[in-house]
N, CA and C of each residue as an Amber inpcrd file, in Angstrom:
protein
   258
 133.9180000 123.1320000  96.0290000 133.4390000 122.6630000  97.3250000
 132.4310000 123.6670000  97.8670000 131.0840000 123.2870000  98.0940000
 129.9820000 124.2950000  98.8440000 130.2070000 123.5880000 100.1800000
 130.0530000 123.9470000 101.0700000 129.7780000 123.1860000 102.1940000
 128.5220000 123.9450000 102.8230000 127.7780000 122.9350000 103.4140000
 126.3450000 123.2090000 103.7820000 126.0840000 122.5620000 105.3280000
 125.1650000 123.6090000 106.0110000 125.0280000 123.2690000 107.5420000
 123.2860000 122.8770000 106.7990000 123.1440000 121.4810000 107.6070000
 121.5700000 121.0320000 107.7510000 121.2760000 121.0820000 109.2870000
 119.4780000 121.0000000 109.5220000 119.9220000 120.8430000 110.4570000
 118.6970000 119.4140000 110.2810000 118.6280000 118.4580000 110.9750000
 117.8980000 117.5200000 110.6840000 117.0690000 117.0270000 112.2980000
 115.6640000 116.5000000 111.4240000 115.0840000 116.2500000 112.3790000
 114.7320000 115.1420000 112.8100000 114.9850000 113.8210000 113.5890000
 114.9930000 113.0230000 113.8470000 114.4630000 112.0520000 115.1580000
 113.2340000 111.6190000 115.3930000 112.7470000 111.1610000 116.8070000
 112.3690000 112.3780000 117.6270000 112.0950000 113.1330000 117.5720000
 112.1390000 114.5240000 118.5370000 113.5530000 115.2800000 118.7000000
 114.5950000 114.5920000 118.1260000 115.6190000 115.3920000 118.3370000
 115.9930000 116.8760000 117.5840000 117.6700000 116.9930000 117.7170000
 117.8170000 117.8960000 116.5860000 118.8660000 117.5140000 116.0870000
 119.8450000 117.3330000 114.9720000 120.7380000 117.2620000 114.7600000
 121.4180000 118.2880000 113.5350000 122.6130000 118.5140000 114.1330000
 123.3900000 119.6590000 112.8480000 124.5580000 118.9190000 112.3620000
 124.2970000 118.7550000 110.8550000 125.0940000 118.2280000 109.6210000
 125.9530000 119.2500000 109.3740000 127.0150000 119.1540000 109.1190000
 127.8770000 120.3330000 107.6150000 128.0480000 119.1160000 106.8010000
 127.9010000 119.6990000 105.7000000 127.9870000 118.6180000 104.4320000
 128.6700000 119.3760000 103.5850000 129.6130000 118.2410000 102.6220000
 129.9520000 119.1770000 101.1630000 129.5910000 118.3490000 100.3010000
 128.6550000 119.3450000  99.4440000 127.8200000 118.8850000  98.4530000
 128.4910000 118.4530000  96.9250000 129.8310000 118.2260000  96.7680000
 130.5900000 117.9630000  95.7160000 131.4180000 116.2950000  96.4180000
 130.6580000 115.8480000  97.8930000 131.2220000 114.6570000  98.0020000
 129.6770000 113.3930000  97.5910000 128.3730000 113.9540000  97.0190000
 127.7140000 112.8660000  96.6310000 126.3970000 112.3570000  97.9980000
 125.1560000 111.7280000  97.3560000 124.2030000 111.3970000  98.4410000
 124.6680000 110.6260000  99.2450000 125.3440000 109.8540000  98.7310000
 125.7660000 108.6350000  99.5720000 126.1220000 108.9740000 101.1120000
 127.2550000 109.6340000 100.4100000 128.0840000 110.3320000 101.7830000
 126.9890000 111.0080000 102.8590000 126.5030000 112.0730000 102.3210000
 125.1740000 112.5560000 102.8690000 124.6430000 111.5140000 104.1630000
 124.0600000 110.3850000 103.0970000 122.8930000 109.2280000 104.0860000
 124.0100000 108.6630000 105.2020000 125.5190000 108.8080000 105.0310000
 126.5580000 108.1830000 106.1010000 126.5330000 108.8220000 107.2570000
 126.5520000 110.3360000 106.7810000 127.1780000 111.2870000 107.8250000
 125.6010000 110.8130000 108.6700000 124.2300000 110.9320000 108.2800000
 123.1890000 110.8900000 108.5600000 123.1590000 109.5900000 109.6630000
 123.9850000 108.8960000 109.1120000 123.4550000 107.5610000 109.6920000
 124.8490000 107.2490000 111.1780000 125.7430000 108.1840000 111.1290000
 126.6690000 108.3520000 112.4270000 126.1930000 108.9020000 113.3360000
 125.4700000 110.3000000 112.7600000 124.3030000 110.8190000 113.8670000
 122.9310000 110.0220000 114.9310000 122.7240000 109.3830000 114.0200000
 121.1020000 108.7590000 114.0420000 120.8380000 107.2220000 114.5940000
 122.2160000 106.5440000 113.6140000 122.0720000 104.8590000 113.3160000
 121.0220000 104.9090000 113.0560000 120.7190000 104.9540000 112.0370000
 119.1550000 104.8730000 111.0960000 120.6200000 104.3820000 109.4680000
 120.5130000 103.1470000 109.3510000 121.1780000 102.5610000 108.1040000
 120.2980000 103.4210000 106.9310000 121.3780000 103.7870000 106.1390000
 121.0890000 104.2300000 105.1150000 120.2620000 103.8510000 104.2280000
 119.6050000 102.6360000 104.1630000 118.7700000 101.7790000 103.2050000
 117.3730000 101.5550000 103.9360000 117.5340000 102.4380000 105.4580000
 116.6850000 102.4020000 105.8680000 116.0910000 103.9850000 106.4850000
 116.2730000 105.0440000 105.4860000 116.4070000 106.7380000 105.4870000
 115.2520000 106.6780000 104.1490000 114.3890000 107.8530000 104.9330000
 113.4370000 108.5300000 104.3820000 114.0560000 110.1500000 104.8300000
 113.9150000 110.9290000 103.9050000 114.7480000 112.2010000 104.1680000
 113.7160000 112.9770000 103.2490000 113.0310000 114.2860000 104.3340000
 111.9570000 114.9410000 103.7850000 112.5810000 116.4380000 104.0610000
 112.2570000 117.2220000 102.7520000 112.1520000 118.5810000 103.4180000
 111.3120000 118.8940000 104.6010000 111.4290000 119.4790000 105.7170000
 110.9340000 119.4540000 106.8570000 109.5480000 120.2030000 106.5450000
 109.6340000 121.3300000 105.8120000 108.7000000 122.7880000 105.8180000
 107.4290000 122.1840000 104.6010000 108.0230000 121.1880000 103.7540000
 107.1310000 120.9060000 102.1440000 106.8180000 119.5780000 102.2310000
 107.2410000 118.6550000 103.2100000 107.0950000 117.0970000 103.1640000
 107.5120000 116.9210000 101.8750000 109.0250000 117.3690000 101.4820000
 108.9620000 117.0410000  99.7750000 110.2570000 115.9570000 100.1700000
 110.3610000 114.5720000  99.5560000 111.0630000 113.7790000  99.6870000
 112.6080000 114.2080000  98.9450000 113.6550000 113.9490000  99.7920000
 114.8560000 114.1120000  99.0160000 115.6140000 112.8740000  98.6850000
 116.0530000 113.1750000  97.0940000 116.3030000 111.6490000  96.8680000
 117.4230000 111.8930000  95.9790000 118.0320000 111.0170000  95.5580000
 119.6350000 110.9550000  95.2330000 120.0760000 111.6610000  93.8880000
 119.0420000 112.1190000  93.3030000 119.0040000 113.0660000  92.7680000
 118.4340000 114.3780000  93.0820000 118.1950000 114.6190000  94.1050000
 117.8570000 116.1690000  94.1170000 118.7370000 117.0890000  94.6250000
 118.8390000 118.2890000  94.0090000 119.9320000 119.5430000  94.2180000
 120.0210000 119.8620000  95.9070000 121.2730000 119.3350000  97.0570000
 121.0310000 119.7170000  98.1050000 122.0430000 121.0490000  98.0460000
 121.8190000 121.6560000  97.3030000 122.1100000 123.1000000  97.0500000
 121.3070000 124.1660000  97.6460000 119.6650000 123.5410000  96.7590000
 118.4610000 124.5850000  96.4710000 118.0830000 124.0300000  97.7050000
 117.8770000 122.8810000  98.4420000 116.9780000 122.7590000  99.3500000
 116.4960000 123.2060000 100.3710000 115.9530000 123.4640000 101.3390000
 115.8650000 123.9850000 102.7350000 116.9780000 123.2850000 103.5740000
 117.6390000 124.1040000 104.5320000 118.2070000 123.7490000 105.4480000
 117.5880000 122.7240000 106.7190000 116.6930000 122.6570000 107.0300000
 115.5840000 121.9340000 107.8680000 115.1520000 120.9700000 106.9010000
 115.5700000 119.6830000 107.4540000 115.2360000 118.3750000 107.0680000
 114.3080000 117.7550000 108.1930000 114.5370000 116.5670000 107.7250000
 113.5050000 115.6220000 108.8140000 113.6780000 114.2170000 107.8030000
 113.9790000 113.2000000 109.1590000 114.4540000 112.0250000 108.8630000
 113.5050000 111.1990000 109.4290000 112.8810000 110.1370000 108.5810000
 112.5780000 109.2590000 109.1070000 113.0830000 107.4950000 108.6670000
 113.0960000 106.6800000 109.4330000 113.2090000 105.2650000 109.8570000
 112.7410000 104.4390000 108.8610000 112.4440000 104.1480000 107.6290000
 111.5000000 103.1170000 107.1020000 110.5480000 101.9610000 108.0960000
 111.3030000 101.6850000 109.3500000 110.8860000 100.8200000 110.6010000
 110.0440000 101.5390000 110.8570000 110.2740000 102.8190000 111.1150000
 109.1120000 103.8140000 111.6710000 107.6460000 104.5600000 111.2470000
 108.0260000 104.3790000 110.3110000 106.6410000 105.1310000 109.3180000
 105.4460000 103.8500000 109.7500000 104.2930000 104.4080000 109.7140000
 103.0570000 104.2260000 109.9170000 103.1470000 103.3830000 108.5140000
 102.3490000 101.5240000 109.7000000 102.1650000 100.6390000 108.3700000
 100.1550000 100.8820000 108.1440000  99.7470000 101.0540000 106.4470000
  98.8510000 101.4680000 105.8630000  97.5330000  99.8500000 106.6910000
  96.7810000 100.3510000 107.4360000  95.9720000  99.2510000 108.0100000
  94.8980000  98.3000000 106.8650000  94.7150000  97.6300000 106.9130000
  93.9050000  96.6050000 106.0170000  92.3500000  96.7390000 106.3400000
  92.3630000  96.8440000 105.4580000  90.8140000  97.0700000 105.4510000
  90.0100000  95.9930000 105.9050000  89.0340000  96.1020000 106.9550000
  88.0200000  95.3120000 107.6940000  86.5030000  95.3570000 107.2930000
  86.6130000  95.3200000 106.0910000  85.4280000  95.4380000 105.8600000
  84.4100000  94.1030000 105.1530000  83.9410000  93.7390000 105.8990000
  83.3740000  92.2560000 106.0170000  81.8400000  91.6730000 105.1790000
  81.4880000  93.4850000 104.5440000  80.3270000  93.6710000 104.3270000
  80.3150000  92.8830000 102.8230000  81.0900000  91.5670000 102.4540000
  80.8220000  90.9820000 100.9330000  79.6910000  90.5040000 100.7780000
């Protein structure tokens, strides 16, 4: 059992996780999603400091303590191009 303090960043907030990293991501995106209500299927989870995405395989051992959560609802939709000049 490691147990690990995150602290996560979410809407302007702050939030502090302890996690144990021998119970799995899943659990992780739950505890995440009691804090937040951001559904788990709807979690983008970035190292805060590297914008490096964490994903259900990556070591939350090695990672930075400072996360940052975002919404899939929330992320910036990519605009369509207006360009009329055919």
């Amino acid at each position: 059992m490691v147990a690990r303090k995150f602290q996560v960043l979410h809407n302007y907030s702050n939030y502090d996780l302890e996690y144990d990293t021998d119970d799995g991501f899943e659990v992780f995106q739950f505890q995440l999603f009691s804090l937040t209500f951001v559904p788990p299927d709807q979690q983008k989870i970035y190292v805060d400091e590297d914008d490096i995405l964490v994903a259900t395989d990556s070591d939350l051992l090695a990672i930075s303590d400072k996360l940052r959560l975002i919404s899939i609802e929330d992320e910036p939709q990519p605009q369509p191009s207006t360009d009329l000049s055919l």
